[in-house]
C-alpha positions in Angstrom: 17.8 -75.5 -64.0 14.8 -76.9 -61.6 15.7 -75.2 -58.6 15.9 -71.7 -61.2 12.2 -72.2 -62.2 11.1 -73.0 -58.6 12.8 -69.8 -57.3 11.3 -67.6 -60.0 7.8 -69.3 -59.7 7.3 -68.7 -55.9 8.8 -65.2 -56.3 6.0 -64.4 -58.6 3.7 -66.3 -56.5 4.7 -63.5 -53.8 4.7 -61.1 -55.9 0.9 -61.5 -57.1 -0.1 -61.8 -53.6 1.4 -58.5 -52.6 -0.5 -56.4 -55.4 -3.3 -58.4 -55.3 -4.0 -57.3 -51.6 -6.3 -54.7 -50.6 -5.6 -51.5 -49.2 -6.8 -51.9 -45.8 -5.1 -55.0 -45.2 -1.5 -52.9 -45.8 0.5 -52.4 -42.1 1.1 -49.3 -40.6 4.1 -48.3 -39.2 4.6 -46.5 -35.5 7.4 -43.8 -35.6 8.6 -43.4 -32.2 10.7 -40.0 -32.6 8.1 -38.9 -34.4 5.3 -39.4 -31.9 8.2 -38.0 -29.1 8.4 -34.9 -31.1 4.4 -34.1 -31.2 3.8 -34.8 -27.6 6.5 -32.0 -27.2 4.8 -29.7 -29.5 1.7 -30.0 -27.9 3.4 -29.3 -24.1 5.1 -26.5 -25.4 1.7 -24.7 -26.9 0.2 -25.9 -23.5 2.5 -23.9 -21.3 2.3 -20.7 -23.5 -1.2 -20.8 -23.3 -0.8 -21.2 -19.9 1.4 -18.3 -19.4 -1.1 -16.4 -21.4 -3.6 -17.1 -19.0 -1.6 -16.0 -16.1 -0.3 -12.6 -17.7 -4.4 -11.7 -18.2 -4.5 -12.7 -14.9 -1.7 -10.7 -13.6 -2.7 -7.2 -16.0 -6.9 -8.3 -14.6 -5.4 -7.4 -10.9 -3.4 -4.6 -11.8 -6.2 -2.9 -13.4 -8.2 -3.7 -10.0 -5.7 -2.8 -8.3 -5.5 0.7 -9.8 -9.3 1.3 -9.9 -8.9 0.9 -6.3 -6.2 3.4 -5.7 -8.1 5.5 -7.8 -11.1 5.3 -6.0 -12.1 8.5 -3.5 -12.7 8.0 -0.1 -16.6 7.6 0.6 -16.5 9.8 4.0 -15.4 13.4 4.1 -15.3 15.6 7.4 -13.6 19.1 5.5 -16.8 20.6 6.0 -17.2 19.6 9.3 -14.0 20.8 10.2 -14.4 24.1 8.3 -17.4 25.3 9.8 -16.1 24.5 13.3 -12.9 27.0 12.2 -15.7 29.4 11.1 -17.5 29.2 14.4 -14.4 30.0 16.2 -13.0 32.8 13.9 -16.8 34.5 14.2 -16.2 34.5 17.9 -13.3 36.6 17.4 -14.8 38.6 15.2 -16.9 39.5 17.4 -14.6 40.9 20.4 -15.9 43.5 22.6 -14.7 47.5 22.5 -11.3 47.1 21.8 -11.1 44.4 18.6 -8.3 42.3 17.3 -7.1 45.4 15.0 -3.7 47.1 14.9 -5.3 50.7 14.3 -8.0 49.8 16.6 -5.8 49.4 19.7 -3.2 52.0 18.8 -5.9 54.7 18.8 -7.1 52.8 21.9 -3.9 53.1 23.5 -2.7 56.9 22.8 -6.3 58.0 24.0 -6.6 55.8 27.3 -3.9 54.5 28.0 -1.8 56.8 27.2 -0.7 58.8 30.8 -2.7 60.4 33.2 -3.5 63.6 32.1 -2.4 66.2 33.8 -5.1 68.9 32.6 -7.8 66.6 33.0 -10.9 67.5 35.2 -11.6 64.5 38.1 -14.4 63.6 36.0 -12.7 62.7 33.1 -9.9 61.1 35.1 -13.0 58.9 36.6 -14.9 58.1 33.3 -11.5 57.6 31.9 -10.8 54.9 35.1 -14.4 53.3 34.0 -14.0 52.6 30.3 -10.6 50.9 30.9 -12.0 48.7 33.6 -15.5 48.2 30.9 -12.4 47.1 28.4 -11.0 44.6 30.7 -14.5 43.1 31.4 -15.0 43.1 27.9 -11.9 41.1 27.1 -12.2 38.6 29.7 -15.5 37.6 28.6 -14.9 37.1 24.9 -11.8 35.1 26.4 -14.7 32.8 28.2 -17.2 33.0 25.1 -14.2 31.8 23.3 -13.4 28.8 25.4 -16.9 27.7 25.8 -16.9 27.3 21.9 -14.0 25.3 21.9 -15.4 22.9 24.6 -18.2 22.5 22.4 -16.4 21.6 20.0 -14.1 18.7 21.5 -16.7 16.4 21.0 -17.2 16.9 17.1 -13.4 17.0 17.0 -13.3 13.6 18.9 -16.5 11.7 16.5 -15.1 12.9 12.9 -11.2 11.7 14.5 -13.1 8.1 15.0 -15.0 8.4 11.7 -11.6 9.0 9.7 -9.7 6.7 11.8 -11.9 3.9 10.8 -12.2 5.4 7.4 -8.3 5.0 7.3 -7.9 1.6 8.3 -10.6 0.3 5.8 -9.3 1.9 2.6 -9.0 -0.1 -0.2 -6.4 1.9 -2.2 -3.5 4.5 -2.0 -6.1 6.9 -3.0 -8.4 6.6 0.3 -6.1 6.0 2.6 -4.2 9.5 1.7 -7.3 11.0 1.5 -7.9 9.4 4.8 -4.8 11.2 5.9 -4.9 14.1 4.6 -8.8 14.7 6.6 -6.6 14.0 9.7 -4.1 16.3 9.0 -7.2 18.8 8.5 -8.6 18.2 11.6 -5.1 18.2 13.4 -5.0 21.8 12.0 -8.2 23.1 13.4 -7.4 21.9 16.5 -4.2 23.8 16.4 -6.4 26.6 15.4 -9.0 26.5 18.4 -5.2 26.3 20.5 -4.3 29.8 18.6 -7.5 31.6 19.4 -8.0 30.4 22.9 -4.3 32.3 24.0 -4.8 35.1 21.7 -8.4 35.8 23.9 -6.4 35.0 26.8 -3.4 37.1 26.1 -5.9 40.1 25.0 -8.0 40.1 28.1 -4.8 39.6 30.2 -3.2 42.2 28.6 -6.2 44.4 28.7 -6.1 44.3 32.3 -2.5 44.9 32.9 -2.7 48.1 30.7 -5.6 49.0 32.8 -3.4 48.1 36.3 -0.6 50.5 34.9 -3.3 53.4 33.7 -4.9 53.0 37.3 -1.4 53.5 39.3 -0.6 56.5 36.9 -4.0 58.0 37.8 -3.8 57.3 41.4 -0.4 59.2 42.0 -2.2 62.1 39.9 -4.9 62.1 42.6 -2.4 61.9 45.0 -0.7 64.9 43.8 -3.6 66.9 43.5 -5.0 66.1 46.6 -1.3 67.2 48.4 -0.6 70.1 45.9 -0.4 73.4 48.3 -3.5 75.7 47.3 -4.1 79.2 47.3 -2.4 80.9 50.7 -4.5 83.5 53.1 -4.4 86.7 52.5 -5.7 89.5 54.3 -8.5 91.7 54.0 -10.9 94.2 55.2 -14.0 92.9 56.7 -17.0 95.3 57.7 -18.3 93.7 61.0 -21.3 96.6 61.3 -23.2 98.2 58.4 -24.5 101.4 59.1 
């Protein structure tokens, strides 16, 4: 029965001390799966911000990226190139006597170079012989005038091919750089145009004169004929050698 009472008298001993203690003096316990499962959290949240951040990042260049493609190209040569077309097509607009017209040179043709005519005085055969050889004159120096604008166009040709070339290389987008092309491509096509005009010049004054060449050997065995033909025969006739 003593040890009974000692028991019960230390347990409430024990007892008064645990409810008499403070608050602040109570223990706190560390959960270890519980910590392990907040440090997780937070690295996960961590990363998705993270790939947050790099998606902005990634649409940020895109859009730059498009603004630049969209951007035009600072440096344009089109009218450059256009008013060196319209230099040359002036200088074949302005062709000498016999012009760069169907009806024109038809007309031309069945009036002057048409045949030697038969019935036609020596006169008109001559003044005939001078307006083809005034045509062929004509059509040799508009070839010239023709060439001499082309020459003096090479060097324009060769400065905006630099300008665009450069222009092309330092294009920041898809934009400029077909732009870029496209101005090449222009110029590529006037050139190709000066090429055209220069042989049709040349192939009209060459042309001209081998018309002329063919008139002229027509004309000359029409000369020849005439100058051969057998005139009027003698005939005889009464002839008073004394008056009274």
């Amino acid at each position: 029965m003593k040890t009974v009472r000692h028991l019960a008298a230390v347990s409430a001993v024990v007892l008064s001390l645990v409810f008499a203690a403070p608050a602040s003096a109570q223990f706190v316990v560390f959960d270890p799966t519980n910590y392990a499962q907040n440090v997780l959290t937070a690295a996960n949240t961590l990363q998705q911000i993270n790939n947050q951040i790099t998606g902005l990042q990634n649409q940020a260049r895109m859009l730059i990226n498009q603004a630049r493609n969209l951007a035009s190209l600072p440096y344009s040569s089109l009218q450059t190139i256009q008013q060196s077309i319209a230099q040359t097509q002036q200088l074949l607009n302005q062709a000498q006597r016999i012009a760069y017209d169907v009806q024109q040179i038809d007309q031309a043709f069945s009036t002057q170079y048409g045949g030697a005519n038969m019935a036609a005085s020596s006169a008109a055969l001559i003044d005939g012989a001078r307006q083809r050889w005034q045509n062929s004159v004509a059509g040799f120096q508009d070839a010239l005038r023709v060439q001499a604008g082309i020459v003096q166009g090479v060097e324009t040709a060769r400065s905006e091919a630099s300008a665009l070339i450069s222009s092309s290389q330092s294009a920041e987008g898809a934009l400029q750089a077909s732009q870029a092309g496209n101005q090449l491509l222009a110029l590529q096509s006037k050139q190709l145009a000066d090429v055209t005009a220069l042989l049709a010049s040349q192939g009209r004054a060459q042309s001209l004169e081998m018309a002329r060449q063919a008139e002229a050997q027509e004309q000359a065995r029409e000369q020849m004929r005439r100058f051969i033909a057998p005139g009027q025969g003698y005939q005889a006739g009464h002839v008073s050698m004394f008056h009274n």
